[in-house]
Phi, psi and omega in degrees: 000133187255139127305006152259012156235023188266132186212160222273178184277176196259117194101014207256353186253128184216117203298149186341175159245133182285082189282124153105359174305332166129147199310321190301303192281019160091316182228070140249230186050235189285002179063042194041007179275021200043192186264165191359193198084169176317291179350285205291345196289175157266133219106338199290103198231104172314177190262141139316170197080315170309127190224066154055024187080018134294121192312132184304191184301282166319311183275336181280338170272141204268132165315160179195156178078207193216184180188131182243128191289314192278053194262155164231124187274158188227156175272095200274195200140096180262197219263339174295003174262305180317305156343293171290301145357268196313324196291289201313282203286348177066057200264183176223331204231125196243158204214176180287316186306300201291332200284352201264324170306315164269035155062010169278345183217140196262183231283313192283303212326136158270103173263140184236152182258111142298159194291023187265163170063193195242140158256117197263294179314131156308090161242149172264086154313104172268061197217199224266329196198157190219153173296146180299308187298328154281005149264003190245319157352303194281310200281325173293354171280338190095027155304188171195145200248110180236138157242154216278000000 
């Protein structure tokens, strides 16, 4: 075996179908697009959704809820995290910077600290908003809870 006779198996290549080419190739006229409608113009794109002109999906399901435009998100981050923090970096002081620096929170997150878990470490907590339990969490350990 050579690599200049190496060629694909037989049958396995077939050329395009030549669409719109003239009455002679078999596929002229209409081009397999059958007669009118949107379907046969050139341009043609349905909408998504669209079910041939049966109310869609979308419009036969009843809308429900609310969605507040004024939402705000927030970043959770409890306290076996906080935790688990300290014992790593061995910090006395955690800042929205150092959680963003270990990859728990990105650069923009509005971080809230929550009550799960246990606080061993004495820590100084900085970040934008604390749980009523994560702050009693925090001073019981002897810590101190700022919000930014």
């Amino acid at each position: 075996m050579k690599l200049n006779t190496l060629q694909p198996a037989e049958g396995s290549i077939k050329s395009d179908k030549r669409i719109g080419r003239g009455q002679g190739s078999g596929r002229g006229g209409t081009s397999t697009r059958g007669h009118k409608g949107a379907k046969s113009r050139s341009g043609y794109s349905r909408k998504g959704g669209f079910e041939g002109g049966q109310m869609p999906l979308y419009r036969r399901v009843p809308k429900f809820g609310f969605t507040s435009p004024n939402r705000v998100e927030t970043k959770p981050i409890n306290l076996d995290t906080l935790q688990a923090l300290a014992e790593k970096t061995k910090a006395s002081a955690i800042t929205v910077e150092t959680l963003v620096e270990n990859g728990l929170a990105a650069k923009n997150d509005i971080v809230k600290v929550l009550g799960r878990g246990e606080l061993k470490a004495k820590l100084d907590v900085t970040v934008h908003h604390f749980s009523k339990t994560a702050i009693a969490a925090i001073e019981k350990a002897g810590g101190k809870a700022t919000a930014l």
